[in-house]
C-alpha positions as CSV (number, residue, x, y, z in Angstrom):
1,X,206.0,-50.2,308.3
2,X,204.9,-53.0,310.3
3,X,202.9,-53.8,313.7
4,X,204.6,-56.1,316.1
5,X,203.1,-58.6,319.0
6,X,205.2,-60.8,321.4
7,X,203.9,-62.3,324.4
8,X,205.0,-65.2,326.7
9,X,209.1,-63.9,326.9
10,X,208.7,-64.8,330.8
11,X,211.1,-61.8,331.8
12,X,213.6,-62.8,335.0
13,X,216.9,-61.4,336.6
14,X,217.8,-65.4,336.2
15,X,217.1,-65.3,332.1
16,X,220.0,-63.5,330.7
17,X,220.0,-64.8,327.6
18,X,216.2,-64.1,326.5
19,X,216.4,-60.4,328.4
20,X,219.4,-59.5,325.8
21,X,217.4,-61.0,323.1
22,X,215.0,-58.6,324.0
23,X,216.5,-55.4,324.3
24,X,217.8,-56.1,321.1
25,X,214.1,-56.7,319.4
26,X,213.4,-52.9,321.3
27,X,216.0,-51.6,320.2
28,X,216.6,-52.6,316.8
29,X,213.4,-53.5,315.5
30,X,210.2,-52.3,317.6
31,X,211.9,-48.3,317.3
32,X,211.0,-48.7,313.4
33,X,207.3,-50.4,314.1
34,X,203.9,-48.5,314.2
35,X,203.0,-50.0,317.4
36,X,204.6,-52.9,319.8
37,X,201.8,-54.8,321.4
38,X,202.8,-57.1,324.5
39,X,200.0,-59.4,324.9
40,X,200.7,-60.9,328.2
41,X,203.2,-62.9,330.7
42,X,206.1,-60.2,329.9
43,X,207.4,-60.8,333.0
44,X,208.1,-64.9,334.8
45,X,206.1,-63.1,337.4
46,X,206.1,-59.2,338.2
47,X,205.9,-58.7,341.8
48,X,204.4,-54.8,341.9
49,X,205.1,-51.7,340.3
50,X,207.2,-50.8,343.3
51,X,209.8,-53.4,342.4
52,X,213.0,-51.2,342.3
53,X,215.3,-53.8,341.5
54,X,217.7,-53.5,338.6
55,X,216.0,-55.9,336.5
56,X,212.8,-54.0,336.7
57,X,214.4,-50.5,335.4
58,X,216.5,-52.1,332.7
59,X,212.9,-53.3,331.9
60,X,211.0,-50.0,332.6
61,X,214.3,-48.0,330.7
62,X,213.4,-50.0,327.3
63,X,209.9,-49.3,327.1
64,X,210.3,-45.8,328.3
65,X,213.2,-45.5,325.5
66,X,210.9,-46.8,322.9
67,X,207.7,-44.6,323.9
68,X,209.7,-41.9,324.5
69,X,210.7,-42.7,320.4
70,X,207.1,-42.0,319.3
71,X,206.3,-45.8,319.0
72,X,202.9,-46.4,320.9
73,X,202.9,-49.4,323.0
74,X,200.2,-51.1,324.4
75,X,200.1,-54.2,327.2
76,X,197.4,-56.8,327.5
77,X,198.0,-58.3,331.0
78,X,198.7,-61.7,331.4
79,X,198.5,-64.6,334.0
80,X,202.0,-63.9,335.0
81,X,201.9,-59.7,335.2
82,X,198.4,-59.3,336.4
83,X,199.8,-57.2,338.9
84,X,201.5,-54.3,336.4
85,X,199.4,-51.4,336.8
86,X,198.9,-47.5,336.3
87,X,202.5,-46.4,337.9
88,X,204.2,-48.8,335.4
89,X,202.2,-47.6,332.5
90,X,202.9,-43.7,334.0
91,X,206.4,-45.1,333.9
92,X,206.9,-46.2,330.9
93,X,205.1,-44.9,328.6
94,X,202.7,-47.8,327.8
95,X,198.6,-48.1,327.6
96,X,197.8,-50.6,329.6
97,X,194.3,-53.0,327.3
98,X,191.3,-54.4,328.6
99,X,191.2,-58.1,328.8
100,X,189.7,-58.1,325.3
101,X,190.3,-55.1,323.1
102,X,189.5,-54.8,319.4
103,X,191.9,-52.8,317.4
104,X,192.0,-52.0,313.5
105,X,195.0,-53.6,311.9
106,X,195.6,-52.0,308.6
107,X,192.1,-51.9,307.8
108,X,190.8,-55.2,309.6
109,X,189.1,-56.0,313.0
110,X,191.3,-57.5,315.0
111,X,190.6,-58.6,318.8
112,X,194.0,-59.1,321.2
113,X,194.1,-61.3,324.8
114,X,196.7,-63.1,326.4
115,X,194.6,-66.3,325.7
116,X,194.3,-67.9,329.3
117,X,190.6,-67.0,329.5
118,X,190.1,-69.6,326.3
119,X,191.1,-72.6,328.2
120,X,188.0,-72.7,330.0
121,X,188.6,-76.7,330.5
122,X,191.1,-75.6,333.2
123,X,188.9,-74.6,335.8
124,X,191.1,-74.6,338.8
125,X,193.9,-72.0,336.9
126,X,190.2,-70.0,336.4
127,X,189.2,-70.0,339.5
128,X,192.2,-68.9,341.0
129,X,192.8,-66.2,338.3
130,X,189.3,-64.9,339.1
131,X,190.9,-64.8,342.9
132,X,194.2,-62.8,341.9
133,X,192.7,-60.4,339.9
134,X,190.2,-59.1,342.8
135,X,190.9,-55.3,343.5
136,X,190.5,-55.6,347.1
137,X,193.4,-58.7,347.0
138,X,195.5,-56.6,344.8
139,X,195.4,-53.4,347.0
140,X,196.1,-55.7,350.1
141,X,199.1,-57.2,348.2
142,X,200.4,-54.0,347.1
143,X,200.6,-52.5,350.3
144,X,202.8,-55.8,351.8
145,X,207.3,-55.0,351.9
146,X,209.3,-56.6,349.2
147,X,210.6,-59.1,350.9
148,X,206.7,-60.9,351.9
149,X,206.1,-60.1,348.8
150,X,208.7,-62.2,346.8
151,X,208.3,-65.4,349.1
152,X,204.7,-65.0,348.3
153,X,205.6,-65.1,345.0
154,X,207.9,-68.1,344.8
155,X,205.1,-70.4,347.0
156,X,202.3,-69.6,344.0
157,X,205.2,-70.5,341.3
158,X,205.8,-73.4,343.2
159,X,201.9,-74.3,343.5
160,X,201.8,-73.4,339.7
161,X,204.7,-75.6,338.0
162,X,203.6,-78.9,340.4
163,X,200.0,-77.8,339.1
164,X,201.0,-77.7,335.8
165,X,202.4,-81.3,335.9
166,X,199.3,-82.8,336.5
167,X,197.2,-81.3,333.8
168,X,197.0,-82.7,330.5
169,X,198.2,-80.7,327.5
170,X,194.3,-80.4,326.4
171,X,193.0,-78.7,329.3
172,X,195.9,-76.3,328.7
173,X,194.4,-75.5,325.3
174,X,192.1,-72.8,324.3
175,X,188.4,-74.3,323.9
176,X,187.5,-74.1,320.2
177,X,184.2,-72.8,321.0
178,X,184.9,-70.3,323.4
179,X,187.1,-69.0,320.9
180,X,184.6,-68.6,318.5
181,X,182.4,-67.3,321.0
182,X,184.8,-64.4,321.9
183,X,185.0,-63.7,318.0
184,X,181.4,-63.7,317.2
185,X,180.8,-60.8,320.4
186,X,183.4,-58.7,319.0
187,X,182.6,-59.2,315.2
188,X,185.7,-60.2,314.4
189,X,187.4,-62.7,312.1
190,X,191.1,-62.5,313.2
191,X,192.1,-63.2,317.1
192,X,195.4,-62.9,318.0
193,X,196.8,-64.3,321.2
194,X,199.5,-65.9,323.1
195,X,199.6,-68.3,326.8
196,X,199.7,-71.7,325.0
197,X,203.0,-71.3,323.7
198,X,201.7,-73.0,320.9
199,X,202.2,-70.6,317.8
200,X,200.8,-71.1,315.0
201,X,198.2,-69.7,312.4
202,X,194.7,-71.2,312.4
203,X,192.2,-71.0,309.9
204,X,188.3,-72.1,310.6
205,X,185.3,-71.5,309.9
206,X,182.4,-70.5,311.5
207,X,178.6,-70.0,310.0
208,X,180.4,-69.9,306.7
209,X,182.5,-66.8,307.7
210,X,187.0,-67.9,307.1
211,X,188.4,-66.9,310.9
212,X,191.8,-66.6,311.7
213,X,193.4,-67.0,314.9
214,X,197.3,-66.2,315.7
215,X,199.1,-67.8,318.5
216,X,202.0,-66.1,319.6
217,X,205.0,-68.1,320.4
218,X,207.5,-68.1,323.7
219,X,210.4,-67.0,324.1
220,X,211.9,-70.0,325.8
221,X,214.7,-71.4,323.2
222,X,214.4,-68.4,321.0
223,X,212.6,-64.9,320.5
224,X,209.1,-65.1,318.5
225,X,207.7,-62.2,317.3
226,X,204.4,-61.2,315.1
227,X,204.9,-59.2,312.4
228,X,202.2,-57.4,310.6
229,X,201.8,-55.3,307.7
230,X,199.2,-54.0,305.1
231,X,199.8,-57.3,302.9
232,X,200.7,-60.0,305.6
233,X,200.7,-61.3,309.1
234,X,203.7,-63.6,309.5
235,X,205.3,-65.6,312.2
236,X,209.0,-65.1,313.3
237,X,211.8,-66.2,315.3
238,X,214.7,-64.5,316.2
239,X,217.8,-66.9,317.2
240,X,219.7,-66.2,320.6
241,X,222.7,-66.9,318.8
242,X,222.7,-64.4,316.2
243,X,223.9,-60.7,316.4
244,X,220.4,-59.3,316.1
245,X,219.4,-61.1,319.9
């Protein structure tokens, strides 16, 4: 049996070919995992749990399929889906994580985040994550019709992608010390995380202690999943062109 993380698939009505590739992984492979665990940026941007749009159920529909299964799944929020909250996780099924949250992975400590709170050299993104994530602004936000909401939504996507232009690849990076930091509070030596759609498998040291950290890949040009076992923790991809997406 194997324990299986994907983050960063960027979930839209407009991204056909990924959302098949998708149902696909739930149905054919997460049904036969111990656990799924979504770290984060599921969704381009989810709007609110009381998006009743088609896209949204197909999405709810899979999770609550796979749940419903026996397989636990648990969702770490990320800079994208901040706004997914208790009436999606009643919905589907899921357990909505912490920020940070420390799970035993076949006998080792592991600690799971999306990974935008690393980059700490990106202080605007910071700052105005530290804004969206306010209660007060979320109830607010929550409370405004559909239709505000979604041209609310495309002016911050807008503000985001001409940000994102401007920032060098670095600041976009987690910082290797903050990553350690996060590590050493938790008493961990494995991190896996996603946001940098850099994936990869790091290995460092640290006071003479071997730490690993796991990026998590995107799902832009094809599906990349985690896949964990008692012996292992490997990388994969899954081609859109291929029966299994």
């Amino acid at each position: 049996m194997t324990t299986l993380f994907i983050a960063d698939l960027h979930l839209s009505p407009n991204t056909s070919e990924i959302n098949r590739c998708f149902i696909n992984f739930m149905r054919e492979e997460a049904i036969n995992a111990d656990a799924l665990y979504v770290l984060g940026d599921l969704f381009d941007f989810w709007v609110g749990d009381d998006d009743k749009s088609d896209f949204a159920n197909m999405i709810r529909a899979e999770f609550k399929h796979l749940t419903d299964s026996g397989v636990p799944c648990y969702f770490t929020k990320g800079n994208r889906d901040f706004l997914v909250g208790k009436r999606f996780a009643k919905q589907t099924g899921i357990k909505l994580l912490d920020d940070e949250t420390v799970i035993d992975l076949y006998g080792r400590k592991a600690v799971l985040l999306h990974g935008d709170t690393l980059c700490t050299l990106d202080t605007k993104y910071l700052e105005f994550r530290a804004k969206v994530n306010q209660p007060w602004l979320q109830w607010l936000f929550n409370r405004i019709p559909m239709f505000i909401k979604r041209k609310i939504v495309r002016k911050i996507q807008m503000g985001a992608r001409s940000d994102k232009k401007n920032k060098s690849l670095d600041i976009m990076d987690v910082t290797p010390s903050e990553v350690t930091k996060v590590m050493q509070q938790h008493q961990v030596d494995l991190m896996i995380h996603g946001h940098t759609h850099r994936p990869n498998v790091h290995h460092f040291d640290s006071n003479g202690q071997n730490m690993t950290r796991i990026v998590l890949g995107d799902w832009y040009e094809h599906g990349s999943i985690l896949s964990c076992n008692t012996e292992k923790q490997e990388l994969e991809t899954r081609s859109f062109d291929t029966e299994q997406c």
